[in-house]
C-alpha positions as CSV (number, residue, x, y, z in Angstrom):
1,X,0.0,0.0,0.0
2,X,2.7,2.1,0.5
3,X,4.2,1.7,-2.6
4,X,0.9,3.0,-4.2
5,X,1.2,6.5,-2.1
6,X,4.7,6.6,-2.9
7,X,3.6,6.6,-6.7
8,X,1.0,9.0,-6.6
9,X,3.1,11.6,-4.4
10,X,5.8,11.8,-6.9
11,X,3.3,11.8,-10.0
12,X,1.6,15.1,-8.0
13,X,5.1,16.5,-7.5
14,X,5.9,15.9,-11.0
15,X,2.8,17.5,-12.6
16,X,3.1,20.3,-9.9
17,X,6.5,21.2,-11.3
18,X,5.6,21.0,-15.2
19,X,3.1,23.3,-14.5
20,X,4.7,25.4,-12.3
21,X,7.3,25.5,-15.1
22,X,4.9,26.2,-17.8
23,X,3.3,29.1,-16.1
24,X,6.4,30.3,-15.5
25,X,6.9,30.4,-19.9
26,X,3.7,31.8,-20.2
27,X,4.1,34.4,-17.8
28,X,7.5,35.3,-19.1
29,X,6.0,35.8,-23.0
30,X,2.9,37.5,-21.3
31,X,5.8,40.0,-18.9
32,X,7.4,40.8,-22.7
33,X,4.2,41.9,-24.3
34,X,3.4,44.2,-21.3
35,X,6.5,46.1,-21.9
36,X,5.9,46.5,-25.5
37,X,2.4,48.3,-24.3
38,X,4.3,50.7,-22.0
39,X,4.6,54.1,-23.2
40,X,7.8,55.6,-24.2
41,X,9.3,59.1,-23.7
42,X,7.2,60.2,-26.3
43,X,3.7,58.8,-24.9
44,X,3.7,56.3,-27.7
45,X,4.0,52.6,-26.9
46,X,6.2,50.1,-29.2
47,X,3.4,48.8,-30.6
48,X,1.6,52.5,-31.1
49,X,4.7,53.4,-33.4
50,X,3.9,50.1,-35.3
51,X,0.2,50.1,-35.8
52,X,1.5,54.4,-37.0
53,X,3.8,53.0,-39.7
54,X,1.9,50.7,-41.0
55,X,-1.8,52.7,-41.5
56,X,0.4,55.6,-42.5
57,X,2.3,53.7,-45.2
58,X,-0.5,51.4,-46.2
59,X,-1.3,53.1,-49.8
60,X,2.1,52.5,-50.7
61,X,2.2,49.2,-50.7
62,X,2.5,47.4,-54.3
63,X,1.3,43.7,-54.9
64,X,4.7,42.9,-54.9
65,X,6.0,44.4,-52.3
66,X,3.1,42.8,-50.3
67,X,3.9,39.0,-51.7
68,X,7.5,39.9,-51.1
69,X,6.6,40.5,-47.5
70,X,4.2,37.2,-47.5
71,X,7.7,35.6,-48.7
72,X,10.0,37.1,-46.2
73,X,7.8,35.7,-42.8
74,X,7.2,32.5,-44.4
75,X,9.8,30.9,-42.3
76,X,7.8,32.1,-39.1
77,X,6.1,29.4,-37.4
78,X,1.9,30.3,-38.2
79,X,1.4,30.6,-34.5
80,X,3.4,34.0,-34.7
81,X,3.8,34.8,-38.3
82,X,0.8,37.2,-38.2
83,X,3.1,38.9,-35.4
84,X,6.2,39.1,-37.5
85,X,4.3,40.2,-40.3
86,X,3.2,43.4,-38.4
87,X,6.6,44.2,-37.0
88,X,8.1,43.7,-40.4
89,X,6.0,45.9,-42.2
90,X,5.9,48.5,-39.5
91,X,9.4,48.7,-39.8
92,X,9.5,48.5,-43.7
93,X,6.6,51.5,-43.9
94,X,8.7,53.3,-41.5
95,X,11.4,53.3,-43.8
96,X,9.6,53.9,-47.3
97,X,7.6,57.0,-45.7
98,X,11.1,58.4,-44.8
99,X,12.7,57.7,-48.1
100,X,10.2,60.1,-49.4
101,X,9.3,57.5,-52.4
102,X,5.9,56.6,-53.9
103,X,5.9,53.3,-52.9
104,X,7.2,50.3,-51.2
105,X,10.3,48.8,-53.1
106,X,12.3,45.5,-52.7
107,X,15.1,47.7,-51.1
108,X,12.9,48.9,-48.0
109,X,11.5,45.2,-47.8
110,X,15.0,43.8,-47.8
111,X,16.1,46.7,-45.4
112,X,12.9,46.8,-43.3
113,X,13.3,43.1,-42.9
114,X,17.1,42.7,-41.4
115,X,16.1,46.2,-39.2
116,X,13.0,44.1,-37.7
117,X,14.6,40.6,-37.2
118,X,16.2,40.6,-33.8
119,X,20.0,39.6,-33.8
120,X,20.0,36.3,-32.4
121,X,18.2,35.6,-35.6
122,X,20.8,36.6,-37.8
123,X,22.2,33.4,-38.9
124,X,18.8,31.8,-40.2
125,X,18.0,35.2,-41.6
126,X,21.1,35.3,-43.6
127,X,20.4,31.7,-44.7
128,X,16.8,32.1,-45.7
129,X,17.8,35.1,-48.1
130,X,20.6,32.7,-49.5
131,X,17.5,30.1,-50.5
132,X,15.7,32.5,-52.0
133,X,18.4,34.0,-53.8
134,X,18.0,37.4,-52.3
135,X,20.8,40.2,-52.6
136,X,21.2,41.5,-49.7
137,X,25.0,42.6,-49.9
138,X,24.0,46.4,-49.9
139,X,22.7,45.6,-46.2
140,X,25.4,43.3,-44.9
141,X,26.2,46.6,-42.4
142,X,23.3,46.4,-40.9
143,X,23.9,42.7,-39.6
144,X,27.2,43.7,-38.0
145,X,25.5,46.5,-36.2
């Protein structure tokens, strides 16, 4: 019998800690989307300046430049691709609006891409470009940055 109660004590202490653990994740991906809510010096948050560039830049976006941009976050897992897919193109609006051109080119979605991916993602950003056969030698400064 006591064999049985032994059993069922560690089982409880096991799934005790795998959820302790898991909360723990949760909360630490839920702690990171707080901050990007904060307000800034400015009184904009991270994610104001983002939903700004992209409604502000939004008429200048070509079919192309849009599948370009569908091409670019295909490597994001679908969970968080819609995600990416905002930050990148926040980031590439914010860049064609201050190039002062008509429209959204390959070189701001190229630029706008390396500017948005974080650096720890370097390597498999520089490796997905290679696949696709992307140039992106005029922006090789910005990944030593």
């Amino acid at each position: 019998m006591k064999a049985a109660s032994d059993e069922f004590m560690f089982f409880i202490i096991f799934w005790g800690i795998v959820l302790v653990g898991l909360m723990a994740i949760g909360g630490f991906f839920m702690f990171r989307k707080f901050l990007k809510v904060l307000p800034k010096r400015d009184g904009k948050s991270k994610l104001d300046w983002q939903n700004y560039w992209v409604e502000r830049s939004r008429p200048m976006w070509t079919e192309e430049s849009k599948a370009l941009l569908d091409e670019l976050v295909s490597p994001v897992p679908g969970a968080f691709r819609d995600i990416a897919k905002h930050t990148i193109a926040a980031k590439i609006g914010e860049i064609a609006v201050e190039s002062g051109e008509p429209h959204v080119t390959r070189a701001h979605c190229i630029e706008g891409y390396i500017r948005a991916t974080p650096r720890r993602d370097y390597r498999s950003l520089v490796s997905f470009l290679e696949k696709k056969q992307i140039d992106y030698t005029p922006y090789k400064h910005l990944l030593n940055r």
